[in-house]
C-alpha positions in Angstrom: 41.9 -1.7 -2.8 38.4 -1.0 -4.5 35.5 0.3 -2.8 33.3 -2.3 -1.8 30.1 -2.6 -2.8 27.1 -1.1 -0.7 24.7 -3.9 -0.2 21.8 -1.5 0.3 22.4 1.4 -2.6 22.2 5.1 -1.2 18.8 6.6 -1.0 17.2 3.3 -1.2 17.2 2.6 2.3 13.3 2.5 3.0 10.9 0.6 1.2 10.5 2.2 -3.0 7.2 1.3 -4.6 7.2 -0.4 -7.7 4.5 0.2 -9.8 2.9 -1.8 -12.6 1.4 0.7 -15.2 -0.2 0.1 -18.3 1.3 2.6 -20.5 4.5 3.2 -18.5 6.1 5.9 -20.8 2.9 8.0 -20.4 3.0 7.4 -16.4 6.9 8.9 -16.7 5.9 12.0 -18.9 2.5 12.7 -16.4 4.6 12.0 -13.1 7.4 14.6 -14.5 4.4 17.3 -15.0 1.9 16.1 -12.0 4.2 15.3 -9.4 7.6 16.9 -10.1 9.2 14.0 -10.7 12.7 13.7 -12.3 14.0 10.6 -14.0 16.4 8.7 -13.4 17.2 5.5 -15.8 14.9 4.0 -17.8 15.2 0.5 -19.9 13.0 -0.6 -22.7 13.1 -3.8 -24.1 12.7 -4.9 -27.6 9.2 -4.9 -27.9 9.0 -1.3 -26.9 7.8 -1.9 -23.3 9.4 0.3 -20.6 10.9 -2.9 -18.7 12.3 -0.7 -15.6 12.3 2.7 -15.0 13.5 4.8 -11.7 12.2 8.4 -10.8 12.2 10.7 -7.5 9.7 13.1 -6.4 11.4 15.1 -3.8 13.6 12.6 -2.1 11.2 9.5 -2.4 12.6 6.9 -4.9 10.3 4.9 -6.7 10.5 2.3 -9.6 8.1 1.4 -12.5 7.6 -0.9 -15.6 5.3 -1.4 -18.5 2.9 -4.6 -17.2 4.0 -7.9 -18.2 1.0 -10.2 -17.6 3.1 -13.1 -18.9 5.2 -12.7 -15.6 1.3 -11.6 -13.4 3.1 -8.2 -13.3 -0.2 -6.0 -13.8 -1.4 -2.7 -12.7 -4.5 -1.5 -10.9 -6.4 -0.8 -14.2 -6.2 -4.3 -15.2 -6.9 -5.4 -11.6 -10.0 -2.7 -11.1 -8.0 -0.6 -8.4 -5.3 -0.8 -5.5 -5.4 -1.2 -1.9 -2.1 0.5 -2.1 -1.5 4.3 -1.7 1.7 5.9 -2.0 2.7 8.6 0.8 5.5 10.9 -0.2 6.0 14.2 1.9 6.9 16.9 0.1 8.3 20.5 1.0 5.0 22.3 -0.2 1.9 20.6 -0.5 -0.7 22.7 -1.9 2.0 24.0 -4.7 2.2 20.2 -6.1 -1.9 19.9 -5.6 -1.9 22.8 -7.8 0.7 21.6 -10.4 -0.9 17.9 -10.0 -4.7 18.8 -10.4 -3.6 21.4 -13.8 -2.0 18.2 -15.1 -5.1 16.4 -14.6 -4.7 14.4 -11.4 -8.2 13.6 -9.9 -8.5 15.0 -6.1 -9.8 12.6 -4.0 -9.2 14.5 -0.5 -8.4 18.0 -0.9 -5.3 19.4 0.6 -6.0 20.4 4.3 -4.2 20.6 7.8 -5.0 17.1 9.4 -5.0 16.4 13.4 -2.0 14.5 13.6 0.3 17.6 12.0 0.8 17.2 8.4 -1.1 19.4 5.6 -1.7 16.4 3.0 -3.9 15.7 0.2 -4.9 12.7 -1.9 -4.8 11.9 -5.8 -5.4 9.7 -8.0 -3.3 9.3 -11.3 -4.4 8.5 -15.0 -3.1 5.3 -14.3 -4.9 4.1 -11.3 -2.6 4.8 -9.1 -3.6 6.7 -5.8 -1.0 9.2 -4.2 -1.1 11.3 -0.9 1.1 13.7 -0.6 2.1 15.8 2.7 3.9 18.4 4.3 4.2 18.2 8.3 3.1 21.1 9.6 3.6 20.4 12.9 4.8 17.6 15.5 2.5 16.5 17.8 2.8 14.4 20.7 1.2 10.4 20.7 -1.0 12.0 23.4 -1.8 15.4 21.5 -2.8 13.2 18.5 -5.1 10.8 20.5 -7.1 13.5 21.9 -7.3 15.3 18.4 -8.1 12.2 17.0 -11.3 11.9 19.2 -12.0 15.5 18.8 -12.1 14.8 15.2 -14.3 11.5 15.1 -11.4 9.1 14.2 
């Protein structure tokens, strides 16, 4: 009897981002130096665009392709930004900030211990994309994080 076929493929449980990028191939070879991240498959189709690609940075899964305006598949350059930022916790934090920032990621928030547990920082790729990374330091309690949350202003 064969295996059956998992409906929902292993490790892709959650929610995976899939990001639009003009100049997809560049993204990969940044992402592999900024971020750590390893790749998985890529596909490029016969006009030399990256039509799909997978990567993981620690255990998040994420997915990518070249923009294909002819299908209103466009990134946040051509769109002038994103209301979308991608959260990934990582094992160490302020190691990837520092491997992120020498690879030229810009630093929007600077990697610090936050009231609700986590050490986390925010970036901003080449590409338009904005990441925030974190490591949780700490769990704290829905009532511990509403008082630290007024303590802090928020």
């Amino acid at each position: 009897m064969a295996n059956p076929v998992k409906p929902i493929p292993e490790g892709f449980e959650g929610a995976t981002p899939y990001l639009s990028i003009n100049g997809a191939a560049a993204a990969i070879d940044f992402y592999k130096k900024a971020f750590g991240a390893q790749e998985t498959m890529r596909m490029v189709g016969p006009d030399g665009r990256v039509s799909h690609a997978e990567l993981k940075i620690g255990r998040a899964n994420l997915m990518l392709a070249d923009e294909h305006p002819e299908i209103g598949f466009v990134g946040p350059q051509t769109l002038g930004g994103s209301p979308v930022m991608i959260h990934i916790y990582v094992e160490d934090v302020d190691a990837l900030a520092a491997q992120a920032a020498a690879a030229g990621a810009e630093i929007q928030r600077a990697v610090a211990d936050q009231f609700y547990g986590d050490r986390a920082g925010q970036f901003k790729d080449p590409f338009g994309h904005v990441w925030y990374f974190a490591t949780r330091k700490e769990d704290v309690s829905p009532e511990e994080m509403k008082k630290r949350a007024a303590a802090a202003g928020h």
